[in-house]
N, C-alpha and C positions, 0 to 999 in steps of 0.2 A: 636278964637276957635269956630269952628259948635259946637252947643247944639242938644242933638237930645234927644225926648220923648220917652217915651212908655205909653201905657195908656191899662189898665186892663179891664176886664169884672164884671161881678157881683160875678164872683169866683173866683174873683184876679190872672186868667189867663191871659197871655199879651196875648192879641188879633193880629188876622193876621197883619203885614201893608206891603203893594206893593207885596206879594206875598208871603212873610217869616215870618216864624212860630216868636212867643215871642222865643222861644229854638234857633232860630236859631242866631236870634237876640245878645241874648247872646255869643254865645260862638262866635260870630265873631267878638266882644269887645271884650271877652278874649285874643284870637287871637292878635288883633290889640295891644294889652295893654302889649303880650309877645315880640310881635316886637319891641313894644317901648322898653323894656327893656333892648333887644338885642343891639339897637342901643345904647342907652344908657353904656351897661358894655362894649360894644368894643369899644371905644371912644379913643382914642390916650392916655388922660388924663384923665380917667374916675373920675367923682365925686360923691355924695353922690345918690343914688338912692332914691327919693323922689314922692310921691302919686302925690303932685304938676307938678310935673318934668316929671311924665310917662303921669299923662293925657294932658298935652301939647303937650307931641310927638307924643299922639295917638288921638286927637282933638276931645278927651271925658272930659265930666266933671266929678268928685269924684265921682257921686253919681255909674257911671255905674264901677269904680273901682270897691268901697265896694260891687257891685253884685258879684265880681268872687271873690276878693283878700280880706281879712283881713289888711292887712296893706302892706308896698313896701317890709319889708323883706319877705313875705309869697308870692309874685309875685317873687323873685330873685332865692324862691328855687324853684318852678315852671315853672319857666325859665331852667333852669340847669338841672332839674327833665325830661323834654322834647327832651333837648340834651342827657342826657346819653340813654335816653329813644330808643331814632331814633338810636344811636349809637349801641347798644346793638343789638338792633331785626336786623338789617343790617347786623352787623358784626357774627350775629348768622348765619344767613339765609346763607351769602358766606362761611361761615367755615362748615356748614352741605353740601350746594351743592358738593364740593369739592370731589375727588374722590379717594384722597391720602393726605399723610399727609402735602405735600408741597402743595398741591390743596386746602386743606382747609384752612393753614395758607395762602396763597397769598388771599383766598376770602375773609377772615374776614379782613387783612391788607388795601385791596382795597376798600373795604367799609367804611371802618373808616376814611381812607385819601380821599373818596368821599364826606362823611359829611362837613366836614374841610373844604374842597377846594371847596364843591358846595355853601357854606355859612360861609366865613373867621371868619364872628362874633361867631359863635358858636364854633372856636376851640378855640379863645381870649379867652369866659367866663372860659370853663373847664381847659385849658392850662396858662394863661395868669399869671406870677407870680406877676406883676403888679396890678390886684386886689385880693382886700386882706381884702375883708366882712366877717366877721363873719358867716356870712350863706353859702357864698362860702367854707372856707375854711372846714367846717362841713361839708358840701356837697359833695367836692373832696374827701376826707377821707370815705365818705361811697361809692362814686363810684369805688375808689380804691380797695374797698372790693369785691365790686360787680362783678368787673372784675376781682378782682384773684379768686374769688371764681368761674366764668365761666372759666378762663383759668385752675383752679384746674383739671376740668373732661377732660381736652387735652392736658396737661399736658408729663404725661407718654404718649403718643402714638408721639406728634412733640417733646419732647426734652430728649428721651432716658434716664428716670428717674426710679427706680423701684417701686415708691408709696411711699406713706406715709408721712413722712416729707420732703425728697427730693423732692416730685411730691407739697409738698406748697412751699416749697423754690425755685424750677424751677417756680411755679406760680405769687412769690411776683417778681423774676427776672426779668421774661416776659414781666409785666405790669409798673412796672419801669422802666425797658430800654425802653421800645413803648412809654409811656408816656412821658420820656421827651425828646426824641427824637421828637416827632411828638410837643411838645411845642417848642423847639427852631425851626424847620422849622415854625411852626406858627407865630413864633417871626420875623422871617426873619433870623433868626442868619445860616440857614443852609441853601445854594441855591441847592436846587435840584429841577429838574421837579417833576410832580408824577410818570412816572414808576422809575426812578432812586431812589426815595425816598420808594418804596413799595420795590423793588430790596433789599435794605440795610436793611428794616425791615425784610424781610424775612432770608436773610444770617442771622439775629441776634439770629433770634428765632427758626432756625432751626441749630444745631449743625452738619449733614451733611451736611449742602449747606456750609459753611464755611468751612469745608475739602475741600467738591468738587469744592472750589474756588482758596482752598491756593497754593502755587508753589507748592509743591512736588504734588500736585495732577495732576497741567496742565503738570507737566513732566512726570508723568508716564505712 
């Protein structure tokens, strides 16, 4: 394992070295210490995630852990805290471009299944029913929220709801069918490309594309 220093000033400021701030310093162990993690929870067989264990992956010693992280469960929800993070702002960002209601659900769908697939480990952590941390499983469960709670406000306009409790029962629908949907293609269990896989989410979650798919429609 490379050791690496830091050494302060007379105000306990980490001083410049080779260019880079003490700040920058830091957070590019952070960084390094979430990838480990990464590697770590998408593991085939994942095992216990351990202080020991991340700074080996990330060829730091403890001490620049305890700079960012408290202990490995408070680096695993920080990890997951990250993904939904990127997930989110992405999957906002194509559902507001959009210019219709099919335009915004294919933008936020595409975004979602860009994360995924730009970086397989990050759909494993949130998707993967295989691990099974106590800080994940608490973590899933508020991301869950989070997502019906943004699918609530689009709700009524992509799946022909009239508000109020229908427009959260269309909401919890939404994000459970996308969720485990986009976990078993994660999983491998479902081969599709990505646009055949963004295709199918969309027909799911939009109640006309399913009309305008079914026979009676191609015959009329």
């Amino acid at each position: 394992m490379s050791v690496v220093t830091d050494s302060a000033d007379s105000t306990g400021e980490l001083r410049d070295y080779g260019g880079e701030s003490g700040g920058a310093r830091i957070a590019r162990r952070r960084t390094a210490l979430i990838d480990a993690a990464l590697d770590m929870l998408a593991e085939p067989e994942p095992g216990a995630v351990t202080v020991r264990g991340i700074c080996a992956r990330a060829s730091l010693t403890p001490r620049y852990f305890y700079e960012s992280f408290e202990n490995a469960d408070v680096l695993v929800g920080a990890t997951f805290d990250m993904i939904i993070g990127e997930i989110a702002e992405r999957a906002l960002a194509g559902f507001n471009a959009g210019s219709s209601a099919r335009g915004k659900v294919v933008g936020a769908v595409e975004a979602i299944v860009d994360v995924i697939q730009g970086d397989p480990r990050k759909g494993r952590v949130i998707f993967s029913d295989t691990l099974r941390s106590p800080v994940l499983a608490v973590k899933r469960t508020e991301m869950l929220q989070v997502f019906t709670d943004l699918t609530f406000q689009s709700a009524p306009e992509v799946a022909n709801v009239s508000g109020g409790q229908q427009t959260l029962a269309a909401a919890h629908f939404q994000v459970g069918g996308l969720g485990r949907l986009l976990a078993s293609w994660t999983e491998g269990l479902i081969d599709l490309d990505r646009t055949a896989l963004v295709d199918i989410c969309v027909q799911m979650l939009l109640p006309e594309s399913r009309a305008a798919d079914s026979p009676a429609a191609r015959l009329s």
